[in-house]
N, C-alpha and C positions, 0 to 999 in steps of 0.2 A: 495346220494348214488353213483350214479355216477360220479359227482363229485368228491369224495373221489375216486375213484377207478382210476380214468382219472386222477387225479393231481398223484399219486405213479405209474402209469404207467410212465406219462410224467418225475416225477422225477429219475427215475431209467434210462429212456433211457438219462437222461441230467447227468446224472453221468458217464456213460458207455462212453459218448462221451467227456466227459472231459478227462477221462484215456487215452482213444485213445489218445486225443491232447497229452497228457505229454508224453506216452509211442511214439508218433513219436517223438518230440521235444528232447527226450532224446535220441531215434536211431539216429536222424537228425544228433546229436550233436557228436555221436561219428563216426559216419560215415564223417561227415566233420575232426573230427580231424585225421583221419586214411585218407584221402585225402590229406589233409595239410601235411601228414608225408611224406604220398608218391612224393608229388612235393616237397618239402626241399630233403629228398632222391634223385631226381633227380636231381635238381638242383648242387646238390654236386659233382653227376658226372661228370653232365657237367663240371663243373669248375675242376675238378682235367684234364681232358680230354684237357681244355684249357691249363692249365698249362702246361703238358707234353710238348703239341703242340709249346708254344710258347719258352718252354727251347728249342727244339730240334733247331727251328727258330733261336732263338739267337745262338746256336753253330757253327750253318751253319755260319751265318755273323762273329762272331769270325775268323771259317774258312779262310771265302775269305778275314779277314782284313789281317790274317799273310801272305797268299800269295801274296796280293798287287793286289785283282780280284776286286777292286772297291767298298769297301765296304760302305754305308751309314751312317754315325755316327748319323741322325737323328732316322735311321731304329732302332739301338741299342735304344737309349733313348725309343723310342715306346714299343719297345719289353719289356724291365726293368718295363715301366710302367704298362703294360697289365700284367706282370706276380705278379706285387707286389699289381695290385688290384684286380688280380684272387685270393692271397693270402687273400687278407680281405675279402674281397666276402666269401670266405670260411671258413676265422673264423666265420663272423658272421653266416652262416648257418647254425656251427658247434653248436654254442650257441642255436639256434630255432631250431633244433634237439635235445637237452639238454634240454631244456624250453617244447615242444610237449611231452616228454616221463617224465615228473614230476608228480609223484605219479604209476608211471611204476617202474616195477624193471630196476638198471639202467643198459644199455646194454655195453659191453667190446668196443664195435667199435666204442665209443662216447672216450674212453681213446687213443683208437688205434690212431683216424684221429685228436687230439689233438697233440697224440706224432708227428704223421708226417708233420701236417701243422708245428710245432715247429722245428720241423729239417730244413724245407721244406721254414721256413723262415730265420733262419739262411744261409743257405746253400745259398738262394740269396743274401745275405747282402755281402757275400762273393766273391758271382760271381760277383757282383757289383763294388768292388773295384779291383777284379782281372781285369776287362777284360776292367779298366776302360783309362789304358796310354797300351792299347795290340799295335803293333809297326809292320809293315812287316817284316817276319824273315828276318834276313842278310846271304849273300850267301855264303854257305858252312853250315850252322845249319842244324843237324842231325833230318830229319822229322819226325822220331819214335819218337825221346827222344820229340821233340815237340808236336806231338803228343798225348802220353801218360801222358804229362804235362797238356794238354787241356782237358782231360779222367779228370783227379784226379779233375782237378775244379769244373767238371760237372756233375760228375757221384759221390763223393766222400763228405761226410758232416759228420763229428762230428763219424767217422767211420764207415759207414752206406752207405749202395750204392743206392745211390739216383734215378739209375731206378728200380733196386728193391721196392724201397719203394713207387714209383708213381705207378707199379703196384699192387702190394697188393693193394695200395688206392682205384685203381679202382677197382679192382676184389671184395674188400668188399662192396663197394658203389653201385654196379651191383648189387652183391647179397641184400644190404638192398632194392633196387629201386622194384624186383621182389618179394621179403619178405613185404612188404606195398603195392605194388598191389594187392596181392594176402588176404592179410588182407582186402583191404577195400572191393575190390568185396564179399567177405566172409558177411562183414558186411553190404552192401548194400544189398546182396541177403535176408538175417535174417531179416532184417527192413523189406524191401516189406513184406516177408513173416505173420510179424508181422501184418501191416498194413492191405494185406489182410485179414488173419483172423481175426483183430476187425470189419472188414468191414464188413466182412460176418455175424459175430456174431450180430451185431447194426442191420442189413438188416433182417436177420432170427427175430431178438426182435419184430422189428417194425413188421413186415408181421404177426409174432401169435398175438402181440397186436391190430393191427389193426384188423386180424380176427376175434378177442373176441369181440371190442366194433361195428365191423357191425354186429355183430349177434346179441349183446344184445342190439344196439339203431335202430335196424330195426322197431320193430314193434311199437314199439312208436312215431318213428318219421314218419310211413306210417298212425297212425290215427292220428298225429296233422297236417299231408298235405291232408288227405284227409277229416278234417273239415275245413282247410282253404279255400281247392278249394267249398265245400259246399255253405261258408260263401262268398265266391265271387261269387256265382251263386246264390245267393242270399236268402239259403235255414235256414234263422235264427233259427227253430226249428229245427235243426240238433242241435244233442249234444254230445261227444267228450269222450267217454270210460276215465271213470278215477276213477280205483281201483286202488289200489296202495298208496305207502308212496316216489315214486320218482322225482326229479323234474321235471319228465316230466307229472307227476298226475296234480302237482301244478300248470304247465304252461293251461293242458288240461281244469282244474277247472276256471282257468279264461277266457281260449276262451268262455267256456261254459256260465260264466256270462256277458262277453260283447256282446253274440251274443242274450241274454234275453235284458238287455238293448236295442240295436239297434231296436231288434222288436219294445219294447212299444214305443221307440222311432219312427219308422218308421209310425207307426200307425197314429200317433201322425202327424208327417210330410207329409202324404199322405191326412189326412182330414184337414190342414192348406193348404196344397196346394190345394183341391178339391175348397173348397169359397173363395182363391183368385184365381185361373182361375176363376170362376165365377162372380166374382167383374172384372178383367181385360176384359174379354169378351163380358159384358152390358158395358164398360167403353170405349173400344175398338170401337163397334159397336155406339155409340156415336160421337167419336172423328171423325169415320171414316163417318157417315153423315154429320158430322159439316163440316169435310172438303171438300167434295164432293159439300155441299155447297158454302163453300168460293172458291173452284175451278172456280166453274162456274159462280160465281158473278168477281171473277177474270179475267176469260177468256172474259167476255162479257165486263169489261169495256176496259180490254186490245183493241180488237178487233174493239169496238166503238173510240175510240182512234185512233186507225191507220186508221180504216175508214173517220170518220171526216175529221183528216192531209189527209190524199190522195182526197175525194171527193171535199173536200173544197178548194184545190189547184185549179186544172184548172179551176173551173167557174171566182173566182176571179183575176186568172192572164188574163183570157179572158176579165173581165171588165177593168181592169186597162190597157191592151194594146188598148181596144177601145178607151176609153177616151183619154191615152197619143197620139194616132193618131190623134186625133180629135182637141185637143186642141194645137200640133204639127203646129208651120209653119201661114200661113195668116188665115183669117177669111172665112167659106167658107159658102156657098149655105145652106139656111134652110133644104133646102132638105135632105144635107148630113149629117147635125144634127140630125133633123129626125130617118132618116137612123141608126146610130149611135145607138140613144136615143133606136131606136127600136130595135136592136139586142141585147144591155146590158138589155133591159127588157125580151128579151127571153132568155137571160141567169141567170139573175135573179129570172124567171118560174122553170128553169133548176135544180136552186141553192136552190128554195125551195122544187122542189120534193127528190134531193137529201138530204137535211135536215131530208126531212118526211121520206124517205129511213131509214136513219142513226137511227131518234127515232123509225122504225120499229123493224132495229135491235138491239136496246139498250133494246127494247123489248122481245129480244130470238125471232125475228119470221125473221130471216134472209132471209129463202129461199122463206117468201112468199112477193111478190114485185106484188105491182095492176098495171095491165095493161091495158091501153085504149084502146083494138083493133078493129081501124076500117079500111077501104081501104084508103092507101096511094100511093103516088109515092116516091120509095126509094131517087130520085134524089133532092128532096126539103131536108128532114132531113142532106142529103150528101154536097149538099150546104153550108146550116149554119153552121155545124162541120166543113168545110172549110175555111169559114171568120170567125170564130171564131181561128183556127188554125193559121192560116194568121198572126192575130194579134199577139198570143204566139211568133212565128217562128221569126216575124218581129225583136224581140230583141237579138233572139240569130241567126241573119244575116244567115238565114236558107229560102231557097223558096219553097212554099208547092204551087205546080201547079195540075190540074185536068185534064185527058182526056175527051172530051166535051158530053156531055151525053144528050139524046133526052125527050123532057118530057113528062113521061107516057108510056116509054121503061122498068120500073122498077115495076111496078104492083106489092105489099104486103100489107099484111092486119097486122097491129101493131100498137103500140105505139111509137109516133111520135117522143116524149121527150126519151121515153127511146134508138129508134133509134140513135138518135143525140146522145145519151149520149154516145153508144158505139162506133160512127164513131170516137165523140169528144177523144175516151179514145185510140182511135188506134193510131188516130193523133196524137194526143199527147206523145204516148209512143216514136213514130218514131222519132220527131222533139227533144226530150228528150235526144235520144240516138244517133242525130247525129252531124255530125261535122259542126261547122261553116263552112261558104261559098259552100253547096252541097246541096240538091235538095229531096223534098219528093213527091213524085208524088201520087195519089189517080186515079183510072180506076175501071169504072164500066162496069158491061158485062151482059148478058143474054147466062147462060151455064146449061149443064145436071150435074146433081150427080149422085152419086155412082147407084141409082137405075133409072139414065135414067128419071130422073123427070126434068124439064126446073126448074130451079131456079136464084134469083137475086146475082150476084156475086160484093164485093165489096174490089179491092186488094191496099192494102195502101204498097207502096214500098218505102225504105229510101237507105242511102247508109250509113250505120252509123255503127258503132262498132260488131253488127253480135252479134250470138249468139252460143258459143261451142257446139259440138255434144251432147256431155252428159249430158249439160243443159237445152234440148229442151224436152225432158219428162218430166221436173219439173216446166216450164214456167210457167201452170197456175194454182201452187201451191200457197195458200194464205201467206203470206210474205218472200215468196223465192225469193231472186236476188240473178245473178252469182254473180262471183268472179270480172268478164270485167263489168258490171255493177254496180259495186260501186266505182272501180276504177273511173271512166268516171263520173258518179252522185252518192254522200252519204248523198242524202236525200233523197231515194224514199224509199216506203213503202212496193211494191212487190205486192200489192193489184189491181192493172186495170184491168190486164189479167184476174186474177179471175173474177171479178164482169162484168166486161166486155163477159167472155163465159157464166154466169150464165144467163145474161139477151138475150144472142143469144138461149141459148135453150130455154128460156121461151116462144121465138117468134118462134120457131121449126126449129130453124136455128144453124148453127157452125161455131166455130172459128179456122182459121188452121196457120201451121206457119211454113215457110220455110226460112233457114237461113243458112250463112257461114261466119265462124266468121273471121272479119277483113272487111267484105262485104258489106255486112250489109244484110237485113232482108224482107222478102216480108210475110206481114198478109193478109188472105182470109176470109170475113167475107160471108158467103152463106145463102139466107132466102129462104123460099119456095114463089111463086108467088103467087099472090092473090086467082089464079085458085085452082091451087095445095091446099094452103093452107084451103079452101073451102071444098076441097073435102076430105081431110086427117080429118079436124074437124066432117064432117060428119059419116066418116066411123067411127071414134072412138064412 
């Protein structure tokens, strides 16, 4: 219905606009040709205008040839020439005035400027041969009769006075130029006119048409936008007014059936989704203990790993530098074998508690490490960490000296082996991190802490590579090395520090660290004294 109604709309205004097109295309047409008349019209005046101009020219130089005033014979040929191709010029425009006005009634002035080009070329043909051997008068010739002889050439053709006839020419040629202006503005004004009023009339069509069909597809097209927005808000039992025989009934009756559809469907899709979130969720919770699991069986052998490579390092480069010493050079004194024999046996003590360390922590029980505490002097454990250091240092031509310590100045209650472990893990770090041919020193002291308690201090000083500002709160992070620390060594693990502070608190003591990089590095290891240590076990 609409349909029908919308295509004879649309084809009536496609017909109205076709007229227009023709009815301007045929104004167009004659407005250009009444254009086209009026420049030929012009055209022709000018040329008769030229003409006049250039006879007058040529009679003047006549003139001054009989007087002997210098006349140009070039200037003549020019002049003949201009005036015998003003003469074609003008036939032919005479013709495309004859040709524009074809199926016109034929007008007298097309006969008239015919006769007078025809005279008008005769009359040159004439002055052509007259003025062609013209002589300076001889003296004594009577200037009138010469004169008057120059008149009848120029003014005189086929009986006919040749500026009479150049005027008339022009005075008709004036009036046609002002007759064709006046025409075409005539006709250009009627065309607009024309043009306007189909315009108006097409603009007036459209504006009622268009006001018919918003009035008649309003309300049908505000209930099939306002079941769409429904249907997108997701309200499927929403359903879509549709009485009616129009195609907008027909469009409404199928929203209506695809939005019954989507429900069963939705239904349908909301309890297939409900027991697979269900299935993903038991599947999920699964996956995610399995892998919590494998994390941490992950993490723990990772971790056993780096511990091993790093523990296992120094005791063994400590045996191998005692022996290379040893075996190094002449044969010496049992004693010193002895000696020898017996330090790689307490590093081999050393080597097996660290084993039993490492399967504690291949265990999951990292932070708990057994410790033997009983009263010691810090200066014995500081010793052996020493000659064991000694030997490391000895091959990378490093000397690790001690300021000389009293025995029994150092009063702690610990573990002997773990002590050593950590003097061995400072040591080591320094001698690690420094340069060949410079100096590690180790100074032990008796000083207050933070709360004014006397405790056993023990500063291991290097002069070695240092350590960047902003890497000194990370130091005894478990496998963090700088950036200047890998550079300098790319095998270390990042792990001493760590285990090395863990086992200083275990003994109620810390590890501190002052350093500038390029400098190198001063470690402060602090224990409580035997005393102290006694009386803090008590209070707790």
């Amino acid at each position: 219905m609409f349909r029908k109604r919308l295509t004879i709309a649309l084809a009536v205004l496609a017909a109205a606009a076709v007229l227009e097109c023709v009815v301007a295309l045929w104004a167009v047409g004659v407005a250009d040709g009444q254009v086209k008349r009026g420049r030929v019209a012009s055209d022709i005046l000018v040329g008769f205008i030229q003409l006049s101009a250039d006879k007058q020219r040529l009679r003047t130089w006549v003139s001054q040839a009989q007087l002997d005033a210098g006349a140009d014979p070039a200037q003549r040929e020019g002049l003949l020439a201009d005036m015998r191709e003003a003469l074609d010029r003008l036939g032919i425009l005479s013709q495309k005035a004859i040709d524009l006005d074809i199926g016109m009634q034929t007008r007298p002035e097309h006969l008239e400027r015919q006769d007078a080009l025809e005279v008008l070329g005769k009359s040159l043909d004439n002055l052509e041969r007259t003025i062609a051997n013209v002589r300076p008068l001889p003296p004594g010739t009577d200037a009138q009769a010469a004169w008057d002889a120059l008149t009848d050439v120029f003014e005189i053709s086929e009986g006919r006075n040749l500026r009479t006839l150049i005027a008339e020419s022009i005075a008709r040629e004036s009036a046609a130029v002002v007759r064709e202006r006046k025409a075409a503005d005539s006709t250009l004004l009627w065309t607009r006119l024309i043009w306007m009023a189909a315009a108006a009339t097409l603009a007036v069509a459209a504006l009622l048409l268009a006001a018919y069909f918003t009035r008649a597809l309003r309300r049908p097209l505000d209930q099939l936008t306002e079941g769409a927005q429904a249907l997108q808000r997701g309200q499927l039992a929403y359903r879509i007014p549709a009485s009616g025989a129009d195609e907008f009934t027909v469009v409404a009756r199928s929203v209506n059936a695809m939005a019954a559809e989507l429900a069963v469907h939705r239904e349908h899709e909301a309890q297939a989704r409900h027991r697979l979130e269900e299935l993903v969720h038991a599947r999920t919770a699964e996956l995610q203990n399995a892998l919590e699991v494998l994390q941490q069986v992950d993490a723990r052998r990772r971790q056993l790993f780096a511990d091993i490579s790093h523990e296992l390092r120094t005791p063994t480069t400590a045996i191998r530098g005692e022996a290379e010493i040893t075996l190094r050079g002449r044969d010496k004194p049992p004693e010193d074998y002895k000696s020898t024999l017996q330090r790689i046996v307490d590093i081999s003590r050393q080597l097996t508690v660290v084993i039993d360390d490492l399967l504690t922590m291949a265990r999951s029980d990292t932070d708990t490490l057994s410790l033997d505490r009983r009263p010691i002097d810090l200066s014995e454990p500081l010793a052996e960490a020493l000659a064991q250091a000694q030997a490391v240092a000895h091959e990378r031509h490093i000397a690790v000296v001690s300021d000389p310590v009293c025995a029994g100045d150092l009063p702690v209650i610990g573990d002997a082996t773990r002590l050593r472990q950590i003097l061995m893990l400072l040591l080591d770090n320094a001698v690690r991190y420094s340069r060949p041919g410079s100096t590690v020193r180790a100074r032990a002291s008796l000083v207050q802490n933070d709360s004014d308690a006397a405790c056993a201090q023990v500063q291991v000083i290097d002069q070695g590579i240092g350590i960047a500002p902003e890497d000194l709160p990370r130091v005894f992070e478990r496998n963090f090395r700088s950036d200047a620390a890998r550079r300098h060594r790319a095998d270390g693990t990042g792990l001493g520090l760590s285990i090395g502070r863990a086992l200083a608190r275990a003994h109620g003591g810390e590890i501190v660290i002052e350093s500038e990089l390029g400098h190198g590095t001063t470690v402060t290891l602090r224990l409580p004294l035997a005393q102290t240590a006694i009386m803090q076990e008590a209070s707790e």
